[in-house]
N, C-alpha and C positions, 0 to 999 in steps of 0.2 A: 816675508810675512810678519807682521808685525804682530806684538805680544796680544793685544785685545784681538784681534783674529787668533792667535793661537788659542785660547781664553774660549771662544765663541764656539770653535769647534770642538774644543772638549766636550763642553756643555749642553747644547742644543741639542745633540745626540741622545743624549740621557733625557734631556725635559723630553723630545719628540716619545719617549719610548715612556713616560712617565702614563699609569693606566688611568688618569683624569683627562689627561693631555688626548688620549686617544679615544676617550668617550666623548668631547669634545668631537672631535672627527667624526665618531661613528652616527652622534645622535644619541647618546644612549645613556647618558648622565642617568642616575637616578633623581628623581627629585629631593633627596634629600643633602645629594651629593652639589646638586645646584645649587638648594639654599644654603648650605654651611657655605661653597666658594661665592656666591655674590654680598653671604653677608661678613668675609672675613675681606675680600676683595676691599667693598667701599669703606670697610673702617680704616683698611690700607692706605687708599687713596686718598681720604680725609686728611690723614698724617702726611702722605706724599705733598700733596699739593703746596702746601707751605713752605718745604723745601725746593721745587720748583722753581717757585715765585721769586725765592730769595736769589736762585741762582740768575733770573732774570734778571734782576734789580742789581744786583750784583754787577752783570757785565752789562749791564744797559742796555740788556736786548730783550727785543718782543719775541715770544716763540709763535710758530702759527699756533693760529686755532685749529680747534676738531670738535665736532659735535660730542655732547654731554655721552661721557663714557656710559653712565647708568643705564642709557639705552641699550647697550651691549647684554649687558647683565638683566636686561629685562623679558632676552631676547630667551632666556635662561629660565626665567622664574617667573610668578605671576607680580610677584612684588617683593622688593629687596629690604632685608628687615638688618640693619648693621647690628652688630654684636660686638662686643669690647674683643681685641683682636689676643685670637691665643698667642702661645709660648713662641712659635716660629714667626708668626707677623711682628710679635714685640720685639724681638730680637733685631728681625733684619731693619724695621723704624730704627730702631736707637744704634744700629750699625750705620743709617745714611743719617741717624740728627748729629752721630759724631763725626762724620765725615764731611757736610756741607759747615763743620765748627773749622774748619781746614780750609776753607774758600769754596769756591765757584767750579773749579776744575775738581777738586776730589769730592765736591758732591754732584757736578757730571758724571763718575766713574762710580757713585754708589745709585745713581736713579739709571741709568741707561741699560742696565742689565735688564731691569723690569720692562723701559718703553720698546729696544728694540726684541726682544723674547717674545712678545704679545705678536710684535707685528713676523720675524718670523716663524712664530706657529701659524697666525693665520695664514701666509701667504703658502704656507706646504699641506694646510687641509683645505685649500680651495677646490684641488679635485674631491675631495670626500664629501665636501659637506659646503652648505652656502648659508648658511645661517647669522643670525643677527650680530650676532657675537664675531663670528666670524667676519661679513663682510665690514666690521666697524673699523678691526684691525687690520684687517689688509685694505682696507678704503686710503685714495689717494690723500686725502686731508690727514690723515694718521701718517703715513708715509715721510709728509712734506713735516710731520712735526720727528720722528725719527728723522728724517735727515737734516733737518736746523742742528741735532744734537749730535750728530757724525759730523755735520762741518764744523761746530764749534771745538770739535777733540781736531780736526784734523788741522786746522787752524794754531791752535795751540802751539805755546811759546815756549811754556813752559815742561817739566819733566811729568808724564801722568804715571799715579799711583795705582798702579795694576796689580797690585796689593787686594785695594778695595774694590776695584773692577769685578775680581776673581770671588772675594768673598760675596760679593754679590749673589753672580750668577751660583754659589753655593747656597744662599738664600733662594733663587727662583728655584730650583731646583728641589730644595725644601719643601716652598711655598707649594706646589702642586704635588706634589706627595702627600704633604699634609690633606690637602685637600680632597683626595682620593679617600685616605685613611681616615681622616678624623668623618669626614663626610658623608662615611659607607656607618658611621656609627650615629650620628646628627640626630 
């Protein structure tokens, strides 16, 4: 088993059991719990993207496409207002700006916690729930862009820093906590 599977299943346990993660499942968000996680989400994603980009450009590859995430989050809310990203989105940003400052492979190992975490929580509240949010991340176009990002590690020549991998998944882990708590306060 290799370290990023070890990494995954520490983790994923914890986020499945996170009570945003399961209101997600149930249907049962509050709305105000909706709006603080769509509007801390796309300030996220704003800052994600750029790092991304770079890692494309970086190794000279195209990743698949996937329809416009915001639909996800609309699927949430009636409309997504961004908000300057609190203490725990700043943090895990300036954890992957200094990690993709390392190359292409260690900011695979700081974005991947995020891409595939989305995709499996969706894929384990399909029995629960089918909702927009949901079917966005377990949808095959989502999939096909997690797995460009598992072949690119698996591919890999070089040694991955499961350092930053781990501190990641300590950010997503965060990330929806926070989202529970600060959200239940919104």
């Amino acid at each position: 088993m290799t370290s990023l599977q070890t990494i995954r299943e520490q983790f994923m346990p914890q986020i499945m059991a996170e009570p945003f993660v399961k209101a997600i499942g149930s249907n049962s968000l509050t709305q105000r719990q909706a709006d603080y996680y769509t509007a801390q989400d796309a300030s996220y994603i704003e800052a994600f993207m750029p790092i991304v980009n770079q890692i494309d450009e970086s190794l000279h590859l195209t990743r698949p496409t996937s329809d416009d995430e915001g639909q996800a989050h609309l699927s949430l809310v009636d409309a997504v207002a961004p908000k300057p990203l609190d203490l725990v989105g700043q943090s895990y940003v300036n954890h992957m700006r200094s990690a993709a400052q390392k190359g292409a492979m260690a900011a695979i190992m700081a974005t991947l916690p995020c891409v595939e975490s989305y995709y499996f929580i969706a894929k384990a509240l399909a029995h629960q729930t089918n909702n927009g949010w949901q079917q966005y991340y377990a949808s095959k176009q989502y999939h096909d862009l997690v797995t460009y990002y598992w072949q690119i590690v698996d591919h890999s020549d070089g040694q991955l820093d499961v350092a930053i991998f781990e501190k990641s998944y300590q950010f997503e882990l965060k990330f929806w906590r926070n989202a529970y708590e600060k959200g239940s306060q919104y």
